[in-house]
N, C-alpha and C positions, 0 to 999 in steps of 0.2 A: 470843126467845132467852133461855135461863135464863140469871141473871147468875151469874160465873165464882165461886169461891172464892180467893182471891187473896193471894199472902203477897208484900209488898213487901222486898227486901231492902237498900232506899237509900232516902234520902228524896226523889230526884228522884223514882222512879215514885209514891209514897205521896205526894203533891205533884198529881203530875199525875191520879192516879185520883179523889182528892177532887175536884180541880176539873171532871172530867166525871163527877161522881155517882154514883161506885162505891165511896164512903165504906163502905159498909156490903158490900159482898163484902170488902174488906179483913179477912181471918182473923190474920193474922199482920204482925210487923214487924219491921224491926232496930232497935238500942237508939239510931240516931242520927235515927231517925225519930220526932220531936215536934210535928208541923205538918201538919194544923192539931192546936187543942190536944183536940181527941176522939180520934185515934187513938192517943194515951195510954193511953188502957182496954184500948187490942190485947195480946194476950199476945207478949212478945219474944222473936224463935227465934234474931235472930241479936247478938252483943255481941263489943264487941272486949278484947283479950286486953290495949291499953296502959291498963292498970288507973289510975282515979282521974285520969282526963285532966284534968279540969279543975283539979286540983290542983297540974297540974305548969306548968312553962315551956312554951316554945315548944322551947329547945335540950334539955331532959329529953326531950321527946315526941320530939321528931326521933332523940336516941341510942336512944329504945327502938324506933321503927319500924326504925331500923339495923340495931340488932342483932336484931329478929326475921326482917329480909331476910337477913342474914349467917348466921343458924341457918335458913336455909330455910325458914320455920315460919310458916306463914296469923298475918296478923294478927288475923283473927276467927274465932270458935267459930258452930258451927251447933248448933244445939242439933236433934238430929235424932230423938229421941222423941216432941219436939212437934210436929215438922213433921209427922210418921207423923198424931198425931192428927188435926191441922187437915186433914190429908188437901185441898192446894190441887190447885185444878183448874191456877194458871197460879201461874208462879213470875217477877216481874220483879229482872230483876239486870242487871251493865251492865260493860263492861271496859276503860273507861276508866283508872280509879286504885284501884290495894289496897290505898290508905291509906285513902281517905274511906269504901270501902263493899266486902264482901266481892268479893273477884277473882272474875273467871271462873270460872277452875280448882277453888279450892275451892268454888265453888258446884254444879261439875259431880260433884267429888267425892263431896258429899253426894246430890245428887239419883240420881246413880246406883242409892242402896242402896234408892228408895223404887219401892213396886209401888202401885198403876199411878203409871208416872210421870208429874209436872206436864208441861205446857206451857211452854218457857223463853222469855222475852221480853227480849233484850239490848238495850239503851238504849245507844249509842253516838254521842249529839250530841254535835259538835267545836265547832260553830259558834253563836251564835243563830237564825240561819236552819234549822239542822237541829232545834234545840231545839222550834220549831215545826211542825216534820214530822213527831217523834217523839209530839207529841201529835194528831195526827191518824191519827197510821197505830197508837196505843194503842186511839185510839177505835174505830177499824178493826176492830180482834184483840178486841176487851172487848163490841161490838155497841154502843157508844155513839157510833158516828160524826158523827148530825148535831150531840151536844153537842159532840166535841171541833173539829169543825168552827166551830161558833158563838163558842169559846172561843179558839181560833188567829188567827180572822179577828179577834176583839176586840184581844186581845194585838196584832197586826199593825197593829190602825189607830191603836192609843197610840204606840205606835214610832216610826209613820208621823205624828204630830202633834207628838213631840219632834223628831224630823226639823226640820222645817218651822221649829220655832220658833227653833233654833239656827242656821240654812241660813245667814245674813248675819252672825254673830256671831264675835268672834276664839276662834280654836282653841288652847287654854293645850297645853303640854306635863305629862302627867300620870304620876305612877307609881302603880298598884296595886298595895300591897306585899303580898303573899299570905302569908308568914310572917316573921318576925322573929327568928330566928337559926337556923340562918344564913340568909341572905334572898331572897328570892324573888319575880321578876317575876308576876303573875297570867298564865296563858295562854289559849289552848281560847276560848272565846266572850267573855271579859271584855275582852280590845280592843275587839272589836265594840259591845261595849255603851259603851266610853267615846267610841270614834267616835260612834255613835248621840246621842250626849248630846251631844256638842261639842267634842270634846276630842281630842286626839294622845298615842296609845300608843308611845313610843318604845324601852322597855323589854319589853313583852310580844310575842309572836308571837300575832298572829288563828288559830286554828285548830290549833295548836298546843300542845305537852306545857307546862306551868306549868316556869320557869325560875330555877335561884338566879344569885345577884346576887352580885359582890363591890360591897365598899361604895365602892373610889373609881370603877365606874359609877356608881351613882347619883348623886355627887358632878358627874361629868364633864358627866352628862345635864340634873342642874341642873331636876329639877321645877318647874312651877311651881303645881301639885296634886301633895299626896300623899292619898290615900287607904289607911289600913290598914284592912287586910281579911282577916286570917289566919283561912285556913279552919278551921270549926267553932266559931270564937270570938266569944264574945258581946261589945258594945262592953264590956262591966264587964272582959272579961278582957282585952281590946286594951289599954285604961287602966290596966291594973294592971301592964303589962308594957312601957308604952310608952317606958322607959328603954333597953333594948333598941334604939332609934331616937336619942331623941336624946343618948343620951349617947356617940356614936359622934364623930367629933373632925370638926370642920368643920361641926356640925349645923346652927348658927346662920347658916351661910352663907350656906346652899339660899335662893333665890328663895320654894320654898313657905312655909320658916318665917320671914321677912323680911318676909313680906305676907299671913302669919295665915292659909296656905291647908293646911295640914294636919288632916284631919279623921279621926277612926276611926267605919267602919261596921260594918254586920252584916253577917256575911260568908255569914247565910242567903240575902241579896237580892242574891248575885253567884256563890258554890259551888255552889247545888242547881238544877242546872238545869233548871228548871219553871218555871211560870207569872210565880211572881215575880222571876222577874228582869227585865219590864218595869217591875216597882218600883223596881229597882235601879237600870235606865237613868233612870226620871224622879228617884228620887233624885238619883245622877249630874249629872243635866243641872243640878238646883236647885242643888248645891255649884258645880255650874263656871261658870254663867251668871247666878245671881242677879244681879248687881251690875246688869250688862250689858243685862239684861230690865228689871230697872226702870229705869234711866233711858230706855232706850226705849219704855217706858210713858208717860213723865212727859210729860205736855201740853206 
């Protein structure tokens, strides 16, 4: 089977095709796709329209996705002169959230105006467990099955050994704050994986759309982990903003900052739903259960 030509338009599938070895049918990418760092070199068809993100807050971002939702108007551009050249055989897009990664619609949009048209591969994992089905039934559609097979089963038995090690350990109450104004439970697969690791989601919904938060819940729910994790942000820009948190009245309160359990992660190793997000759960587990593992280690 000739390998496909392939324009990722999220970094979930540009995630998941490198790791079954189709790094190199990769023609194309959107601009939030950086991982691993060789698909860098990819020329970008797709880029979102909230200019200089990194530049802004978390509540600037949030008013400009507002107002692009309130003017009816894609948050991303397709860049569709390039797409014509790259001329892909299979296009992976996903209609989950049209904040992280072009929507559906406009991605149906543009493929419309292309002769002969691509192949559309929608990525719709809710869950962790779907997360892992989505990369076998890739590898399915792409002719790389027994890799994604070999790579699913791997991911599944790390899972399955964080399991095991947490199975007798006390269960903290956790939040995963997904954004930071206004505020946001993590949802969709990100319980799952703080279950997985050891811990109690009381804020998030398993399977479920990502949720804002007023602040006297989180006050009421009393973490005893917080985890910030705003999607697309790197820990530099979590830290740069993390006033946003505790200068909120009662911070000092919480259970997590009374006993030093507040930590900011990357929010690549819990948003892109691929491979690494069983880094994220082993992450996870090392913040929730260090203590705990080693003295039950200790002779």
């Amino acid at each position: 089977m000739t390998p496909p030509r392939i324009v990722s338009f999220l970094p979930t599938g540009t995630e998941m095709l490198y790791a079954i070895g189709l790094g190199r049918s990769v023609v194309g990418r959107s601009q939030h796709c950086v991982y691993p760092p060789e698909v860098r070199k990819k020329p970008v068809v797709v880029s979102s329209r909230v200019k200089k993100i990194a530049a802004q807050d978390s509540l600037a971002i949030h008013k400009a996705v507002a107002k692009l939702k309130k003017e009816n108007a894609h948050q991303f551009e397709i860049n569709l002169p390039l797409l014509r050249q790259l001329k892909p055989d299979l296009v992976i897009t996903q209609n989950l959230c049209s904040v992280c990664a072009a929507s559906h619609d406009e991605v149906g949009e543009a493929l419309q105006r292309l002769s002969p048209k691509p192949k559309v591969v929608t990525l719709r994992a809710q869950t962790l467990t779907d997360v892992l089905e989505e990369i076998r039934r890739l590898g399915k559609i792409t002719g790389r099955k027994a890799a994604a097979d070999r790579l699913a089963g791997g991911l599944n038995r790390r899972l399955d050994a964080v399991r095991r090690q947490v199975s007798r350990l006390p269960r903290p109450r956790v939040w995963c704050c997904e954004w930071l104004e206004p505020l946001m439970a993590a949802g969709h697969w990100v319980p799952e994986m703080v279950e997985a690791a050891g811990g109690v989601d009381g804020l998030g919904h398993s399977g479920k759309n990502s949720r804002w938060l007023k602040w006297e819940e989180v006050r009421a729910y009393d973490p005893e982990v917080i985890a910030m994790m705003p999607c697309s942000y790197s820990i530099a820009q979590t830290l740069k903003e993390k006033r946003r948190l505790t200068g909120r009245p009662s911070w000092k309160d919480l259970r997590a900052v009374k006993n030093g359990r507040v930590y900011a992660v990357a929010g690549e190793f819990f948003h892109h739903a691929g491979p690494r997000l069983v880094n994220g759960v082993e992450l996870l587990s090392h913040l929730l259960n260090s203590d705990e593992i080693s003295r039950k280690l200790k002779p």
